[in-house]
N, C-alpha and C positions, 0 to 999 in steps of 0.2 A: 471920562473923569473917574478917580479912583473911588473905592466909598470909603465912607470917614471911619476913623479910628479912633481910639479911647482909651485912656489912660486911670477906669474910675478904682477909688478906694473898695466900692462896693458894688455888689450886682442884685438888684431886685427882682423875683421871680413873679409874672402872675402862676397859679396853678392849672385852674380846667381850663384845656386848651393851647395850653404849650407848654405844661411839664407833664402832664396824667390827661388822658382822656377818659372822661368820666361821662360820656355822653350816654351810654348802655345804661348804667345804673341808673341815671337820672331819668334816661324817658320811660326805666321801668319804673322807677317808683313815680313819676308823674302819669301814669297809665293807673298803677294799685290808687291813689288816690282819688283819678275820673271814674273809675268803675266803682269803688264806693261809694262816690258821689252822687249816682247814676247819671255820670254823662261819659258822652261818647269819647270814643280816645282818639289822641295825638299819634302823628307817626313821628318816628325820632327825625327826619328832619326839620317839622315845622318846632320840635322840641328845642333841636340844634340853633335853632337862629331866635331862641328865647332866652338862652344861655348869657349871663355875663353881669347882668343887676343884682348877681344876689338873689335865693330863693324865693324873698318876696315877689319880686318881679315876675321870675317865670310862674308860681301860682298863677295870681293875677293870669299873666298872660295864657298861660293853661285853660281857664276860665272864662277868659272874655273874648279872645283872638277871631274875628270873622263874625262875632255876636253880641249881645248886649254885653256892656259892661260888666261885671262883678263889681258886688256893692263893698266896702271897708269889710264889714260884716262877713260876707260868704267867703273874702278871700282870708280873712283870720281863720275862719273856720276848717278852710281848707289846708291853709297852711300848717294846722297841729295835723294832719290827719297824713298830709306829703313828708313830716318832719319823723313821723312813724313811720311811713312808707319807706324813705329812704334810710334811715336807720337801720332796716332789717336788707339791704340792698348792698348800703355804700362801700365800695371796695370789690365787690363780687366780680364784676366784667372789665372794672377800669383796670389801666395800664399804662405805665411811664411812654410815652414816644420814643421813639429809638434814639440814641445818642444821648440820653438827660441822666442815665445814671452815668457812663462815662465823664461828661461834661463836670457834673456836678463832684467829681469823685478830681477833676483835673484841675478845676479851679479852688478845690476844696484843698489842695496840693500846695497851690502857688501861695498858699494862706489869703484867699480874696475873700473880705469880709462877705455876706451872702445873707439875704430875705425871701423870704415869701410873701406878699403882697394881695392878700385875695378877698373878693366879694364874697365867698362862701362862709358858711358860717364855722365857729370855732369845732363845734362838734361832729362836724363832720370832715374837718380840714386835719387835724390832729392826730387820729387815725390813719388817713391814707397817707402819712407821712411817717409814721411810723412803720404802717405795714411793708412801706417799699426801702426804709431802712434809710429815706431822707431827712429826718428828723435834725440830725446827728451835725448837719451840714448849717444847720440856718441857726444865725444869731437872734432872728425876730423872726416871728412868724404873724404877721398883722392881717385877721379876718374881716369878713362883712361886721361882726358885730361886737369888736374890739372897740369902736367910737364909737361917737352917735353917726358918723358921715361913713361913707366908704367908698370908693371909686368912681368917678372919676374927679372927686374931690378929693384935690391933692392932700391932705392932712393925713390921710392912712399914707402912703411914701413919706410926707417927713418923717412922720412919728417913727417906721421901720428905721429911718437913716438915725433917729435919735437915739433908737435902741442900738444902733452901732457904732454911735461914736463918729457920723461923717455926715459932714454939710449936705443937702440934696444935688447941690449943684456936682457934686465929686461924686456921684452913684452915675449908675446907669439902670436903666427900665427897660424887661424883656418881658413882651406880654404878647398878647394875641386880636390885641379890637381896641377902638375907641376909648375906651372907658382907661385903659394902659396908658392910651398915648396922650388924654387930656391932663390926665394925673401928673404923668412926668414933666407934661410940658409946662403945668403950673405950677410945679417946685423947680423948676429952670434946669432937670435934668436931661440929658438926652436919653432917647428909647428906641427900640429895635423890635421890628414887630414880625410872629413866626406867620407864614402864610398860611401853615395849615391847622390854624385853630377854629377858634368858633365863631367869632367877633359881630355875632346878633344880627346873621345873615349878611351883613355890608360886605363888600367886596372889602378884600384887606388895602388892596391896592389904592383904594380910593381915601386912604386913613394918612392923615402928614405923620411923617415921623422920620427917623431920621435911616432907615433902612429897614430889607425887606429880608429876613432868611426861610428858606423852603426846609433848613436842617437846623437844631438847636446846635450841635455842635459847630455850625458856623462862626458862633458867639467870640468864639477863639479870632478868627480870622479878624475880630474888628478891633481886637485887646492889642496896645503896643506891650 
């Protein structure tokens, strides 16, 4: 059976994990944070499959993972201390995936309206989109804390498709994990999900959606 194809006005990106890998940075500065904290460090895998909620989240999960929880309190705490950490970090080790500047440079050609769609926050999503000279391509750029909601409550996707002028159902969703594929599926749009991203250790394969690329530039192959 073939796999489906797509006809959308618009293409929504997630960021970490299938356009930049930012995994370096992150488990440095979630490393500069438990060593101030004095506790013991993460290795970037267990860091890897904390990846996707949004900084809040991995704090938290930095903190409690295998042990007592972290209270509201310690993870506030923690969180200005990671938000310093990674500030002095973000951009340093990360890198586009192969094929996303091409891609983004090809669709950017055809005039296909284009988002970013991400759990991460504005101040550190803004940056790395500039430094890699992706900026330039995206009519919206919707972070973790642009709403009060952020993935995989779909309101971050409409809101992107609102800032471009196109119903959800006429976009499409390329992301990397669950949190991508609930969002799109509850703006009724279809999503494509890269296998080699982060997707909060779950197996990608085990995630519905409506297809699987191991290359972003495959994106093309599913475009009529």
């Amino acid at each position: 059976m073939s796999a489906p194809r797509f006809s959308p006005e618009a293409v929504l990106f997630d960021l970490d994990g299938t356009l930049l890998d930012t995994i370096a940075d992150l488990a440095a500065a979630s490393n500069a944070m438990l060593a101030e904290l004095g506790r013991p460090p993460r290795t970037q895998a267990e860091i890897h499959s904390f990846v996707g909620k949004g900084i809040g989240n991995l704090v938290w999960r930095c903190l409690s993972e295998g042990g007592p929880a972290a209270t509201p309190e310690e993870t506030d705490a923690a969180l200005q201390v990671f938000r310093r950490c990674y500030a002095a970090v973000n951009g340093r080790a990360t890198q586009p995936y192969p094929g996303v500047a091409d891609l983004l440079a090809t669709l950017h050609a055809r005039d296909m309206k284009m988002a970013v769609v991400t759990n991460k926050a504005t101040a550190f999503t803004l940056p790395l989109l500039e430094q890699f000279g992706f900026a330039r391509y995206f009519g919206a750029v919707v972070c973790g804390d642009t709403l009060p909601v952020r993935k995989p409550d779909p309101a971050a996707v409409e809101h992107a498709c609102a800032q471009l002028g196109v119903v959800p159902t006429r976009a499409l969703m390329v992301g990397d994990s669950a949190n991508d594929a609930e969002a799109a599926r509850a703006a009724g749009m279809p999503v494509l999900l890269v296998s080699y991203g982060y997707s909060e250790g779950a197996p990608v394969e085990s995630i519905e959606c409506d297809g699987l690329l191991s290359q972003i530039q495959e994106v093309m192959l599913r475009l009529d």
